[in-house]
Every structure is written in C-alpha cells, then in structure tokens.
C-alpha positions in Angstrom: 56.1 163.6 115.8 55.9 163.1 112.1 53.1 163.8 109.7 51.2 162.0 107.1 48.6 163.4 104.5 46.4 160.7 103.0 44.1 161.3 99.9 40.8 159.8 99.5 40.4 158.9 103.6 36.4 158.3 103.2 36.2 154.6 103.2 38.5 151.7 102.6 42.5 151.8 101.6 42.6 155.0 102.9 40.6 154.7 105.8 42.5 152.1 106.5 45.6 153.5 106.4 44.3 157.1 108.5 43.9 153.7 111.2 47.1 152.8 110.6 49.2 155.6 111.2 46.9 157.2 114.3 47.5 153.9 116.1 51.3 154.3 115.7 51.1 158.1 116.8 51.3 159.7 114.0 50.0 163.4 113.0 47.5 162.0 110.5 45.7 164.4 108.0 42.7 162.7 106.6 41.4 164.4 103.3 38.2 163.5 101.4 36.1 165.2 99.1 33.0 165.2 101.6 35.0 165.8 105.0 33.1 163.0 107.5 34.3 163.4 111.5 32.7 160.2 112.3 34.3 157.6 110.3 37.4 158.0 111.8 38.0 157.6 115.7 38.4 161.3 117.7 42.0 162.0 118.1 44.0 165.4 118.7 46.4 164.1 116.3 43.8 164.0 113.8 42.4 166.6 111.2 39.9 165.4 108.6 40.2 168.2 105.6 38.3 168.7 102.2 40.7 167.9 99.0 39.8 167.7 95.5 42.5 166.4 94.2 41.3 167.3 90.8 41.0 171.0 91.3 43.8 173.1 91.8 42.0 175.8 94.3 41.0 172.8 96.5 44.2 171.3 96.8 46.1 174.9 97.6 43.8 175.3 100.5 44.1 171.8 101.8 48.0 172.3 102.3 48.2 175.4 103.7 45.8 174.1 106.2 47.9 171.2 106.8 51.1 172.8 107.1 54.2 170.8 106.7 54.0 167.4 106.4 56.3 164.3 106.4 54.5 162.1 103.6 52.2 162.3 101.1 49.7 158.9 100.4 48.0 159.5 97.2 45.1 157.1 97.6 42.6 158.6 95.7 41.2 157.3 92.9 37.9 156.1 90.9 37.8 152.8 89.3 35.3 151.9 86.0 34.7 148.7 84.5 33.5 148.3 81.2 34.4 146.8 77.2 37.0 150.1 75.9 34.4 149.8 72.8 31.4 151.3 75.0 33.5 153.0 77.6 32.6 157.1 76.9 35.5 159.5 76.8 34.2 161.6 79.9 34.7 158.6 81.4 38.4 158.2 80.4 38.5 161.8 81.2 37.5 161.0 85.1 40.0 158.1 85.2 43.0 160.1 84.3 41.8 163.2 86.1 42.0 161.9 89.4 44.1 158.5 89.2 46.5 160.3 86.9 46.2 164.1 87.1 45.2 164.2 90.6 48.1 162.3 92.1 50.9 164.3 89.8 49.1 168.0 91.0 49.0 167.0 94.4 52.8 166.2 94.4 54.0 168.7 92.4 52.4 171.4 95.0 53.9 169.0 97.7 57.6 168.8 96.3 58.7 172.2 97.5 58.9 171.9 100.9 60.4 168.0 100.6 63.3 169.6 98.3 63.3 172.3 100.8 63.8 170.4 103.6 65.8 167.7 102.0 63.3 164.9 102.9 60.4 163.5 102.3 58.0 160.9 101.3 55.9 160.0 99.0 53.8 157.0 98.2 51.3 156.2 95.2 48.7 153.5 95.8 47.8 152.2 92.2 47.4 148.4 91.5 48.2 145.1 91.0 46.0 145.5 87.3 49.4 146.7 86.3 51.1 143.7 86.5 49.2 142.0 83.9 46.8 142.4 81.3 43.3 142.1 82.4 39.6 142.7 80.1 37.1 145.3 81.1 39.5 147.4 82.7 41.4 149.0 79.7 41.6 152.6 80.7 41.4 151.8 84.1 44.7 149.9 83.8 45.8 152.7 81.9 45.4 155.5 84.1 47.5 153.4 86.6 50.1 152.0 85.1 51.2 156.1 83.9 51.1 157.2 88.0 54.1 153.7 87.8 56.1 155.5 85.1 55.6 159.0 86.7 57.1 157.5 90.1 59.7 156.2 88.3 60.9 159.1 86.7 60.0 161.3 89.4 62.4 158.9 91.7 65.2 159.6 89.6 64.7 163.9 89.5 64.4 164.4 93.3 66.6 161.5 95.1 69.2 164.4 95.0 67.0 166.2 97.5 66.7 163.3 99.7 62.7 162.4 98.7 61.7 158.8 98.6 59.2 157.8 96.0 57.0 154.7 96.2 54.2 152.9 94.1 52.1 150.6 96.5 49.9 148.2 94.2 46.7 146.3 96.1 45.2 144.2 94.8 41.2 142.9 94.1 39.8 143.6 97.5 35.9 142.6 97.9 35.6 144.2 101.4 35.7 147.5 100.4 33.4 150.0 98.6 35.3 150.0 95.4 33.2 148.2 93.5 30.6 150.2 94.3 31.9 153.3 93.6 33.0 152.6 90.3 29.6 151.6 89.3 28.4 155.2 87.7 31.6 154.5 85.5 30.5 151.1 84.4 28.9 151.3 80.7 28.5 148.6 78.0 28.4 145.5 80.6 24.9 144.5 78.7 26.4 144.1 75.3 25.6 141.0 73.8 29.1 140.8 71.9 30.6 141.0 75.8 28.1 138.8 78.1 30.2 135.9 78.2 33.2 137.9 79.2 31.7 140.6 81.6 30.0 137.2 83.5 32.8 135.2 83.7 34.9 138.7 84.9 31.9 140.0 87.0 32.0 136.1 89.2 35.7 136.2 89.4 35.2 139.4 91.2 33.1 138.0 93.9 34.4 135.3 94.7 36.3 135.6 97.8 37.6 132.3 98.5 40.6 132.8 96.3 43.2 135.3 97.4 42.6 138.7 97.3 43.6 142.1 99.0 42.4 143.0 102.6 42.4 146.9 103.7 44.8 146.3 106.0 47.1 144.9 103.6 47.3 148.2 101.6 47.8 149.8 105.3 50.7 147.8 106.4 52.4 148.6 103.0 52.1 152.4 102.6 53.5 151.9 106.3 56.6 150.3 104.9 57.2 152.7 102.4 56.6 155.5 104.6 59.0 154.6 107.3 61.7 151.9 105.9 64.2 153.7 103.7 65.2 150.2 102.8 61.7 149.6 101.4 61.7 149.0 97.4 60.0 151.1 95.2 57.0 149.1 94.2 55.1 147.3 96.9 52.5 144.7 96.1 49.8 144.7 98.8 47.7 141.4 99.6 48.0 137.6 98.6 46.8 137.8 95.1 49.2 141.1 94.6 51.8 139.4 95.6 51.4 136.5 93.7 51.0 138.8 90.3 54.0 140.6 91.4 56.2 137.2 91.5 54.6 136.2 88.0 55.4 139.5 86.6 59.4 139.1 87.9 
C-alpha cells in the first residue's frame, strides 16, 4: 500500500486531495499547521501531523514521524491580493517563504530516500495565474511561477534516480477558503489610484457562473500525476485552468 504526504490538509485543495487518496486506499498523511482530527473522516490509514513548512525543525519532525513515503503533494501555500505599490515587503516575505521556500525545503529533506530508493513522486500545486499576466496579484504570481522553474530544473537533476516531478496549476476556485485566508495579506485595495481596477478584479472573483476551479478538480489531478507515469509535467486543474493552459500553448 503506497503512501502519500500532503501539505496544507486543513481545508480545500488539500483536504480535498487527503479525500481523494483515502477513498482509493491509500496511506494518506495529512499535515497542517494546526493538526484538526475532525475534518477528515477516521481511517487507520490516516495520520493527521503538524508541518510548518516554513521552519526547518517542524518539517524534520513531521518526516521522521511519517516514515517513508511514496509522494510528496506540496499544497501549501498563502495567497495575497493587493496593487505591488502598497503591497509591504513582509508580505512578499510570507509569499515566498511558504509558496516558494516552503515547497523547495520540504523536497529537498524528501529527495533522499526517493534517490535512495530509485523512485518517487513529487507534485507542486501552484496556479493557473502563471499562465498569464493578471493585476493585483504581482508577487503572488511571482512566488508561483519560481516553484514552475524549480520543478523544471529539479526534473531534469533527479530523473536519473527514477523521481517524477509534477507542477499541478488550479485555477480561481470560489468554494474554497482561499479567499479568505489571503485577506490579512490584502493591503492597498482602498487606493483611489486602484478603485476601478481592484472593483472590476474583486467582481470577476465572485462571480461563479463562468468557469472556474472546483476542489475536486485539483484532487483528480495530483491523482494523475501521482499515479500515471505517462502524466505530463504541468497539469492544469478545472475549466478555466484549462482554458488558460490552451491559450498559453
């Protein structure tokens, strides 16, 4: 019975994708920052484990507690919307330490026991703001679009060693709680120089009768990359990714 450890398990994506992976009997261990038993349903093929993913100490702990695993889901992540102009540099300094930083600690302390074992899986969940440019999301955007490069390269340093690398991209997905935890990140949104363009953004956002990205989406497609060595290396997840991603082409 294989093994899956997915970051950032508290709510949405990768709650989702803990679903996922139980339902198809999978070993699934479910980190968070604040470890919650009761959001995910009681299995013995379950542990639910603290991870940090921005400090070192945490993330130690969380894989020797695991033990060996067959994939790696780094989910994680912290969103911000805001004008660059009044977007503060701790704020930057979030982005990039758990979208960015985060993801590239947690699979370099991973990678020794892939190469070791000559297999191995690991799949990035960034998003579909990559494909294109889009306003208010600037560093955002940013912090993304370097976890793409770093799986790119990464791909081509440890394919000797039989490890799969994969960059899953959802996209704008109102049902989750995204939104509303980027909100202590969002600055500058009452600027007069930016009402206009933080209105018209802000009711784009909401409206959910265009496509858009559905958790399960994001599931099914870290399940793809996790289990389909035929699977390419960047997988757009939901309608409105995939549209982006056939623009982008």
């Amino acid at each position: 019975m294989k093994t899956v450890l997915i970051t950032g398990c508290s709510s949405g994506f990768g709650l989702e994708t803990a679903r996922y992976f139980l339902e198809r009997n999978w070993q699934v261990v479910a980190t968070m920052r604040v470890p919650r038993e009761d959001v995910l349903p009681p299995s013995d093929r379950l542990r639910v484990l603290a991870l940090d993913v921005t400090d070192a100490e945490s993330i130690l702990r969380a894989l020797e507690a695991a033990g060996p695993i067959d994939v790696l889901v780094n989910n994680a992540g912290v969103g911000a919307a805001a004008p660059f102009e009044f977007t503060p540099v701790a704020t930057m300094h979030a982005l990039f330490d758990t979208n960015t930083l985060g993801t590239m600690a947690l699979t370099q302390a991973v990678l020794p026991q892939f190469r070791q074992r000559a297999e191995g899986v690991i799949v990035n969940v960034t998003s579909s703001t990559t494909y294109k440019p889009l306003p208010l999301v600037a560093a955002y955007r940013a912090s993304k679009a370097a976890v793409n490069a770093f799986t790119e390269s990464l791909a081509a340093e440890v394919g000797q060693f039989g490890v799969r690398m994969h960059v899953v991209l959802p996209g704008r997905s109102p049902e989750t709680r995204f939104g509303d935890n980027a909100r202590p990140h969002m600055h500058g949104l009452q600027e007069a120089a930016y009402a206009g363009l933080v209105q018209h953004v802000m009711a784009g956002l909401g409206d959910t009768s265009v496509p858009h990205t559905h958790a399960r989406d994001v599931a099914e497609a870290v399940w793809r990359a996790a289990t389909d060595p035929a699977s390419p290396m960047h997988i757009p997840a939901g309608a409105d990714a995939e549209a982006w991603a056939a623009e982008a082409r």
